[in-house]
C-alpha positions in Angstrom: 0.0 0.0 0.0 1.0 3.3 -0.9 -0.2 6.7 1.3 0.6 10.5 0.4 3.0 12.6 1.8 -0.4 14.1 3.7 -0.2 11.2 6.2 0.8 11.1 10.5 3.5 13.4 10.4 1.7 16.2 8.7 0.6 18.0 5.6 3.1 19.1 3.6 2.0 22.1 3.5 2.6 22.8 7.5 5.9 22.4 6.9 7.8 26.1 7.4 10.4 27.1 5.6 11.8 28.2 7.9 13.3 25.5 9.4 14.3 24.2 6.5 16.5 27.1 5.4 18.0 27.1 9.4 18.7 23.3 9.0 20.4 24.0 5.5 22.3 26.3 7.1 23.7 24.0 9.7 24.7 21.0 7.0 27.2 23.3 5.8 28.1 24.7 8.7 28.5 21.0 10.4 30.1 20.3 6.6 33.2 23.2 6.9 33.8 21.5 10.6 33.8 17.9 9.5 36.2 18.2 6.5 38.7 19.0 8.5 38.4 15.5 9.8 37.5 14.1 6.6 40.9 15.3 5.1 42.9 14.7 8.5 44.0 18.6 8.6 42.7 17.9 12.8 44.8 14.8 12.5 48.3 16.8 11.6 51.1 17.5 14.1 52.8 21.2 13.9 55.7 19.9 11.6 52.9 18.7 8.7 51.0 21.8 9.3 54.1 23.8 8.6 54.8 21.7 5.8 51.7 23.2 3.9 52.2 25.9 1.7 49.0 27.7 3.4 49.6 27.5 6.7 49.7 30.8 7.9 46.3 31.3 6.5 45.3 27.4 7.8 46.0 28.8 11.1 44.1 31.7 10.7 41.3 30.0 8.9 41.0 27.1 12.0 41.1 29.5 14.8 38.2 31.6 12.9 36.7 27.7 12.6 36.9 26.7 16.3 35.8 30.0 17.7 32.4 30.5 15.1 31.5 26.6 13.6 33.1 24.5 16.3 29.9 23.0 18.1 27.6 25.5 17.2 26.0 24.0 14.1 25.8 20.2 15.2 24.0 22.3 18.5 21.8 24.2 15.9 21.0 20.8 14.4 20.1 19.3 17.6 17.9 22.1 18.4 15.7 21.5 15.0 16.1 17.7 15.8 14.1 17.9 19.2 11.9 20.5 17.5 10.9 18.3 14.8 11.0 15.0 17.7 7.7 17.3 19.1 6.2 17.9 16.0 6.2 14.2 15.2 4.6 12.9 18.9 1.9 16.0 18.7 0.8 15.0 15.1 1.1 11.2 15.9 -1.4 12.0 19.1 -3.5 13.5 17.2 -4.4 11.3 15.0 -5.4 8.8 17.2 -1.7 6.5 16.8 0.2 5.7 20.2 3.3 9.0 19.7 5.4 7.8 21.8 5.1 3.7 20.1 5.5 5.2 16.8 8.0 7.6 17.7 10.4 4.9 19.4 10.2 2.7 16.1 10.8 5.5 14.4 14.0 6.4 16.6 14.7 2.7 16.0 15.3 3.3 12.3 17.5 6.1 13.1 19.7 4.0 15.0 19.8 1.7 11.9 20.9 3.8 9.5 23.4 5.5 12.0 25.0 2.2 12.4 26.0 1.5 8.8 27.0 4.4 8.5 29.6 4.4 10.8 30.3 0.7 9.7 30.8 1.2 6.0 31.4 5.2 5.4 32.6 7.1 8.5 33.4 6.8 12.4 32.5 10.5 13.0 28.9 9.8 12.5 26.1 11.3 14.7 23.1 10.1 13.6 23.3 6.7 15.8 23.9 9.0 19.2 20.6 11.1 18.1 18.6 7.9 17.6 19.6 6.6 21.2 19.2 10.2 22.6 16.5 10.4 20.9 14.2 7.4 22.8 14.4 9.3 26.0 12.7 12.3 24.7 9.1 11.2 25.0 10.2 11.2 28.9 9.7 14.2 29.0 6.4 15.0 27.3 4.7 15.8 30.4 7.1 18.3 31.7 6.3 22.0 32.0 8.5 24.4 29.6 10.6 25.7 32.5 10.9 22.7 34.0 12.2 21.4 30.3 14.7 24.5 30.1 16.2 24.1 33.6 16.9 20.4 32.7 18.4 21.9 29.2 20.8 23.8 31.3 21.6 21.1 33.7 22.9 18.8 31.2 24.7 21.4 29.2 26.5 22.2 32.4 27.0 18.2 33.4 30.0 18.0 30.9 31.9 20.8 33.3 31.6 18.8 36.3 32.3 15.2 34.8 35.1 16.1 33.4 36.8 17.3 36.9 35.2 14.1 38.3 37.2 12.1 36.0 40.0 14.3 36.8 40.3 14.0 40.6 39.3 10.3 40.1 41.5 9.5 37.6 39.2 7.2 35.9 38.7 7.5 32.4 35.7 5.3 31.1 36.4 6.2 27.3 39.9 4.5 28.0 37.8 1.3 28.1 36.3 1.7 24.9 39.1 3.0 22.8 40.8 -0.4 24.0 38.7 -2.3 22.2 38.8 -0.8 19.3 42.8 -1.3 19.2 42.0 -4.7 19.9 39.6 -5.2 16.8 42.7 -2.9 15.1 44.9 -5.8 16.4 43.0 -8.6 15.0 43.0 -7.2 11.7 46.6 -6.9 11.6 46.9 -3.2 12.2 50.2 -2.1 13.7 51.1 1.5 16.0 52.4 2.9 13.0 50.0 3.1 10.6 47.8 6.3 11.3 44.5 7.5 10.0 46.8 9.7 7.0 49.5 7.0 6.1 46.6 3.8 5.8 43.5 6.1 4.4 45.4 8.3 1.9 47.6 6.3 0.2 46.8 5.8 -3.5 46.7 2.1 -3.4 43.5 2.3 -0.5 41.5 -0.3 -1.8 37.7 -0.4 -0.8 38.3 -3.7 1.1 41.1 -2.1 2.8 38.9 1.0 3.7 36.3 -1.2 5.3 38.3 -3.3 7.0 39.6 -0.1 9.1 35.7 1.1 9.8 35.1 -2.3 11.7 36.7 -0.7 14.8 35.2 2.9 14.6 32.0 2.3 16.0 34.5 1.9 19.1 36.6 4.8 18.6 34.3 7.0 17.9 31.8 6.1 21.0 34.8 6.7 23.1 35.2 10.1 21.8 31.5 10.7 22.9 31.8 10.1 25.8 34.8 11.1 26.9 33.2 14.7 25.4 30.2 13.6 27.6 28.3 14.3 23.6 25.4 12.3 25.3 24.1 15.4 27.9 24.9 18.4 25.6 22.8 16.8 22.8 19.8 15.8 25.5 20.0 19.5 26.5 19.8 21.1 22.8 17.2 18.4 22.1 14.9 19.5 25.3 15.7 23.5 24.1 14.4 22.8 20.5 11.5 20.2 22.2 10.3 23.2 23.9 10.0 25.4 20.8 9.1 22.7 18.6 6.0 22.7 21.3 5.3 26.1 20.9 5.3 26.1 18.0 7.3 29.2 17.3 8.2 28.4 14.0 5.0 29.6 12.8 4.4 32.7 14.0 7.9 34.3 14.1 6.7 37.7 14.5 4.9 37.1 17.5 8.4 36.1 19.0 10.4 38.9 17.8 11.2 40.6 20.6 12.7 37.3 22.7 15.0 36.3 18.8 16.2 39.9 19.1 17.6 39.2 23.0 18.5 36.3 21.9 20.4 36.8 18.9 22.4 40.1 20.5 23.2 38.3 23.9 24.1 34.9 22.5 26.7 36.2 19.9 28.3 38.8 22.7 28.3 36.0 25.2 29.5 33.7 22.6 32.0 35.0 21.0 33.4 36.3 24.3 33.7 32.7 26.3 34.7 31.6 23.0 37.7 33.5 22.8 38.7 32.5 26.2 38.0 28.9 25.2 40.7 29.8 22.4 43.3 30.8 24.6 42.9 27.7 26.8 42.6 25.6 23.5 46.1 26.8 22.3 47.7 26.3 25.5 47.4 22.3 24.6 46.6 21.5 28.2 44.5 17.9 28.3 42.2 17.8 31.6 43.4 14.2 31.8 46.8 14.9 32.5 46.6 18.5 33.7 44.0 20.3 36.0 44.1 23.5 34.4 42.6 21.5 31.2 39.3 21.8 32.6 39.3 25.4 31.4 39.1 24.1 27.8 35.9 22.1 29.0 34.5 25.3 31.1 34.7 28.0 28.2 33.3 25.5 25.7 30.1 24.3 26.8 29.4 27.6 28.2 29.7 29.7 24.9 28.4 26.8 22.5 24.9 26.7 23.0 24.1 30.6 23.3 25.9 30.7 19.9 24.1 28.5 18.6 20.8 29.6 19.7 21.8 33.2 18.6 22.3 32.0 14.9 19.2 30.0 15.3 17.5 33.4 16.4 19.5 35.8 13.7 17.9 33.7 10.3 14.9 33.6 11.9 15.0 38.0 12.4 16.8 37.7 8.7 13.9 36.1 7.4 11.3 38.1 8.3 12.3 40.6 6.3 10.7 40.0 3.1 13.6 41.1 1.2 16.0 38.5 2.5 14.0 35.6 1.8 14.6 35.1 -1.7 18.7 34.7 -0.7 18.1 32.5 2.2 15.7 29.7 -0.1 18.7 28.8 -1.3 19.2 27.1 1.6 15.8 25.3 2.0 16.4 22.3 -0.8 19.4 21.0 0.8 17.5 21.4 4.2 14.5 19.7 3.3 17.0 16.6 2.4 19.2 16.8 5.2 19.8 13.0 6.1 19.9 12.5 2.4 22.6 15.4 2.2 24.3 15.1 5.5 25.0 11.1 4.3 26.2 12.5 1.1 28.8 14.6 2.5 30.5 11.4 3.7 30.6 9.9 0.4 32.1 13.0 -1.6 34.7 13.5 1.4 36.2 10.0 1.5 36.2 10.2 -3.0 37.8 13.3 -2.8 40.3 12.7 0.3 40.5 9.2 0.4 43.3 6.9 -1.1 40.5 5.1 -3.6 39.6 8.4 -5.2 41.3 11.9 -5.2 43.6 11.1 -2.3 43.8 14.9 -1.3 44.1 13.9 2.2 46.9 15.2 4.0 47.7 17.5 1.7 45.6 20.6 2.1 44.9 23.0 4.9 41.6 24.9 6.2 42.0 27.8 3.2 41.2 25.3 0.6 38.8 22.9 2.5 37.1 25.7 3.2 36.3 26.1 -0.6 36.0 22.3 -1.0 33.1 22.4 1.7 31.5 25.6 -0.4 31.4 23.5 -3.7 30.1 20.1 -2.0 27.4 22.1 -0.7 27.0 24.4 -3.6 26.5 21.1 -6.0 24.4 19.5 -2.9 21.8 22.3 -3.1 22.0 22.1 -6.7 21.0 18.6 -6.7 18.5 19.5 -3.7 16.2 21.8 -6.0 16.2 19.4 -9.2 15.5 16.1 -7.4 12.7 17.8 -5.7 11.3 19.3 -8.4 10.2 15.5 -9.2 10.4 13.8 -5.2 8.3 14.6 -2.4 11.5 13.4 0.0 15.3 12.8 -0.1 15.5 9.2 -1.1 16.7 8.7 2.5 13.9 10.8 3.4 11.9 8.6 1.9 13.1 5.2 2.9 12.8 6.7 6.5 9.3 7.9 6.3 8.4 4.7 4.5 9.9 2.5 7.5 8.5 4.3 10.1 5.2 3.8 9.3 5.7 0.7 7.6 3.9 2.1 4.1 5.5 2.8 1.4 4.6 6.7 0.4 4.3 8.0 -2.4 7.7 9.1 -3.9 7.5 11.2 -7.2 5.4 13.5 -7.8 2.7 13.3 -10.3 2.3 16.6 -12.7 
């Protein structure tokens, strides 16, 4: 059986711009911070860095990276991800289904398609820590709006006081995990020696080769989150944009133009400001794990990523009320209207253009070129966006996703 795109989430039609155009946005925001990793630039020590003809720009362009994209767009995702989370269980109630059944099965999926993609594209996938975030959100469906924020800002601060936990403890639970990836490393032969650069960028990578290293990242990467504590800060974004989503102040903008304006003003100057503390305790390289004073890093960092991200949140939304600006920002809106679709794709053209199997540019260029590499991906993303969906009511992914989750297949192309 087939049903149209009018079905339990919603009528087409209902869905805002808006957020579209904001969650656009973010994918190449998220985009110019993952390439980085993608090409192994984060990867480099100082002597490789120097060795790049761009560095003293690279520098520049990385610092400018950490202090305005670091965290802030994965945060602004997060935020549209518990927004849309509430949408979902309100229009899933209302039409007589069990929300919270349908919304677990659909978190369920999630999890899925997170999983092979960090199995068989790349380790720095998110989409699997959303989906298991994501089941604990309908916890919270009876709480009262301030009761929902002060929780948001509990486990935004958690991270802060974890991390000097660990430190006066000196237990390191990620420690555990990053073990056994080595030891799935071991098993397939991997030696000490042979880094993310020399294995992955070599021109003889062979796709058996390539996913033969994935089979530990699911390990490596999972240790990463939580020795970032990933797990609260994406909770607390996903109760902030829950709340919203509930309010539903996506659709009537205007009426909250007065709390974006505060928003946008105090988040940026409160942003940029702990983040340019969080630079100069970045730079001095001290590691809370081996040095106290570390824990500034982890202080100045949570503190200034969510108001920045909430500010740019609130400073498209001001932009786009203005009838003049609108026309500029639907550029955005194709890409965001496909983002699992795009934010899957960007893994596939990073590891063709950086990877030993296609272009094999890893390792050899710096943040002034990637960040032009990012532009183009996106660029021909969007493109791509606005033509398939001239045809498509969904992303294929999209599609698959929607189709899954309420076990129906919907109706794909469009009929003219």
């Amino acid at each position: 059986m087939v049903t149209s795109p009018t079905s339990i989430a919603g009528p087409s039609f209902d869905r805002a711009k808006v957020l579209d155009i904001i969650r656009g946005i973010a994918l190449l925001g998220i985009l110019v911070m993952n390439i980085g990793f993608f090409s192994g630039y984060v990867f480099m020590d100082e002597a490789k860095k120097l060795a790049l003809s761009t560095h003293t720009a690279d520098n520049i362009f990385y610092q400018l990276e950490l202090l305005f994209f670091q965290g802030k767009f994965y945060s602004v995702f997060s935020f549209l991800f518990g927004l849309g989370c509430s949408i979902f269980i309100n229009n899933a109630g209302k039409k007589g289904v069990n929300p919270v059944r349908l919304f677990q099965w659909r978190m369920a999926i999630l999890v899925m398609i997170g999983i092979i993609h960090i199995r068989f594209l790349w380790e720095g996938d998110i989409l699997l820590l959303y989906g298991l975030t994501g089941f604990l959100l309908p916890l919270f469906t009876k709480f009262s709006d301030r009761r929902l924020l002060v929780l948001a800002g509990i486990f935004l601060l958690v991270p802060i006081f974890l991390d000097l936990i660990l430190h006066l403890t000196g237990i390191w639970p990620a420690d555990f995990i990053f073990g056994l990836g080595w030891q799935v490393d071991q098993s397939n032969g991997f030696t000490e020696d042979m880094d993310f650069g020399s294995y992955l960028y070599r021109p003889d990578l062979t796709f058996k080769e390539f996913f033969q290293w994935q089979e530990s990242a699911f390990f490596y990467r999972w240790g990463d989150l939580i020795q970032t504590h990933r797990p609260f800060k994406i909770l607390g974004i996903f109760l902030i944009g829950f709340v919203a989503g509930r309010n539903q102040m996506y659709l009537d903008l205007e009426k909250h133009k007065t709390l974006f304006r505060k928003i946008a003003v105090w988040g940026a100057i409160s942003g940029i400001l702990l983040g340019l503390l969080y630079l100069y305790f970045y730079n001095d390289k001290l590691l809370i794990k081996d040095n106290i004073m570390g824990i500034f890093d982890s202080v100045f960092h949570n503190l200034q990523v969510a108001p920045f991200a909430l500010s740019y949140i609130a400073c498209i939304a001001l932009l786009y009320m203005q009838q003049k600006n609108r026309k500029w920002l639907e550029f955005f809106a194709p890409v965001g209207r496909m983002a699992l679709s795009s934010y899957l794709s960007q893994s596939i053209f990073c590891i063709l253009i950086f990877y030993g199997f296609g272009l094999a540019w890893g390792g050899r260029v710096g943040p002034t070129i990637l960040i032009f590499i990012a532009l183009g991906i996106f660029i021909f993303q969007t493109i791509i966006s606005y033509f398939w969906l001239q045809y498509f009511h969904f992303g294929p992914v999209e599609w698959l996703w929607r189709s899954l989750t309420y076990r129906k297949w919907q109706v794909f192309r469009k009929t003219f």
